[in-house]
C-alpha positions as CSV (number, residue, x, y, z in Angstrom):
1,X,0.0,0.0,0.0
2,X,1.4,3.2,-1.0
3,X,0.8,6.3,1.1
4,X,1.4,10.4,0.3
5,X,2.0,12.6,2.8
6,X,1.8,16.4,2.1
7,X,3.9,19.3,4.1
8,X,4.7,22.8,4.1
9,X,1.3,24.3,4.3
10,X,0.6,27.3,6.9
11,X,-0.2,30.7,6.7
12,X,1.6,32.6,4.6
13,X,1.8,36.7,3.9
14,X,0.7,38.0,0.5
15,X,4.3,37.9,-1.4
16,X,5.6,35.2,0.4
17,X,6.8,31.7,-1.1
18,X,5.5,28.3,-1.3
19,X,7.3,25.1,-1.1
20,X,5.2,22.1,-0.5
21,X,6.8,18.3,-0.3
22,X,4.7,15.1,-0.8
23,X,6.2,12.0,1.0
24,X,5.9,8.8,-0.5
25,X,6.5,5.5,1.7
26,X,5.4,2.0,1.1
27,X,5.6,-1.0,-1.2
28,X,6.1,0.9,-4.8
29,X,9.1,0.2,-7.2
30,X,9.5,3.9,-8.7
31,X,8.0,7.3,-7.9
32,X,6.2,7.3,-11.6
33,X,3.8,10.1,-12.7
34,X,2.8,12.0,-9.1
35,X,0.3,15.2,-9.7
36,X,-0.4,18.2,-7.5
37,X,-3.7,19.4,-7.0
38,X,-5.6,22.3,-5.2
39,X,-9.0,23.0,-4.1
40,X,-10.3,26.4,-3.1
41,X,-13.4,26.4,-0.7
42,X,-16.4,26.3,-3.0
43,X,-14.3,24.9,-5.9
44,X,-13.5,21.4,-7.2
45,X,-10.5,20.0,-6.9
46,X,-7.9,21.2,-9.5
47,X,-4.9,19.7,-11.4
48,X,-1.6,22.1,-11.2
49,X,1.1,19.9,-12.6
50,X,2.7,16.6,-12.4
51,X,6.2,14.8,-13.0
52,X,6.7,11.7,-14.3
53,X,9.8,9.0,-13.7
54,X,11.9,10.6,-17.0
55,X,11.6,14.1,-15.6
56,X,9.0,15.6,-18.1
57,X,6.5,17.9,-16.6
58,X,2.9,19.1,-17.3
59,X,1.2,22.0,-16.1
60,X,-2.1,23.3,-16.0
61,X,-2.6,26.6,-18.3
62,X,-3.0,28.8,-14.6
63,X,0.3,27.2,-13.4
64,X,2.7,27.7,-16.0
65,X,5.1,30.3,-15.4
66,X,4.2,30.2,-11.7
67,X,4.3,27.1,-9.6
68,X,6.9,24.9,-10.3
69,X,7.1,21.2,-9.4
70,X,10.0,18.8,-9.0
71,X,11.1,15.1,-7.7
72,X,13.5,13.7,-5.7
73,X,13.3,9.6,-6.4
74,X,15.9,9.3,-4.1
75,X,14.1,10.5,-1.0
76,X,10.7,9.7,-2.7
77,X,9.6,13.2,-2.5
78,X,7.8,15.5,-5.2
79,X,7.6,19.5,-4.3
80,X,5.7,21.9,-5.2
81,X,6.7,25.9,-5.5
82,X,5.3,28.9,-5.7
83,X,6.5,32.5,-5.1
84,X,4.7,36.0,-4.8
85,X,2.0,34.4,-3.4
86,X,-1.5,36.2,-3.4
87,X,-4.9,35.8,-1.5
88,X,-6.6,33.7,-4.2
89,X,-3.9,30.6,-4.3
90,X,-5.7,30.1,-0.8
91,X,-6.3,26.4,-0.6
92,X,-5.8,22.5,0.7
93,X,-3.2,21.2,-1.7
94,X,-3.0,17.3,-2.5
95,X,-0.5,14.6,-3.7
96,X,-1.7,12.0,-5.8
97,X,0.2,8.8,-7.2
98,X,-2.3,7.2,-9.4
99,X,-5.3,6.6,-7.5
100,X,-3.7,7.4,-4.2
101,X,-3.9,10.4,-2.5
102,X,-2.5,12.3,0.3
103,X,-4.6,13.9,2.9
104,X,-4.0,17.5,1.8
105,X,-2.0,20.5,3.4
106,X,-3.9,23.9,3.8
107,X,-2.4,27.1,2.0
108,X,-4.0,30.0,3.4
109,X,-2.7,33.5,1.7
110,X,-3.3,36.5,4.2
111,X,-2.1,39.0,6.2
């Protein structure tokens, strides 16, 4: 069974950064094609970008030029980044693996 743990969510002040980390443990052979999403209260749940086991990465048409994802396979880990962060990038950010998911970490832009 393969479980995703999310980190690095908090509150952070508008201009701020962003670096979240998605932990992966369990029985798996490679990292393969991991995905961040993000839901805002009242929204669905949105694809930003994902990596996949040769490096290539895919982004969502809001996220390109502004979040930026990367992978460790070493330590298992996929991150997430953002920087001049603003009000409306307010939400629970996921990890998913396939059809696993993490439990979400909570991104809340104020001051």
């Amino acid at each position: 069974q393969v479980q995703l743990v999310e980190s690095g969510g908090g509150l952070v002040q508008p201009g701020g950064s962003l670096r979240l980390s998605c932990a992966a443990s369990g029985r798996f052979v490679s990292l393969d094609l991991v995905a961040w999403y993000r839901q805002a209260p009242g929204n669905q749940r949105e694809f930003i970008a994902d990596t996949d086991y040769d490096g290539r990465t895919n982004y969502a048409d809001f996220a390109k030029g502004r979040f930026t994802i990367s992978r460790d396979d070493a330590k298992k880990t996929v991150s997430l980044q953002k920087n001049s962060l603003q009000p409306e990038v307010t939400a629970v950010y996921y990890c998913n693996r396939y059809n696993v998911w993490g439990q979400g970490t909570q991104v809340t832009v104020s001051s």
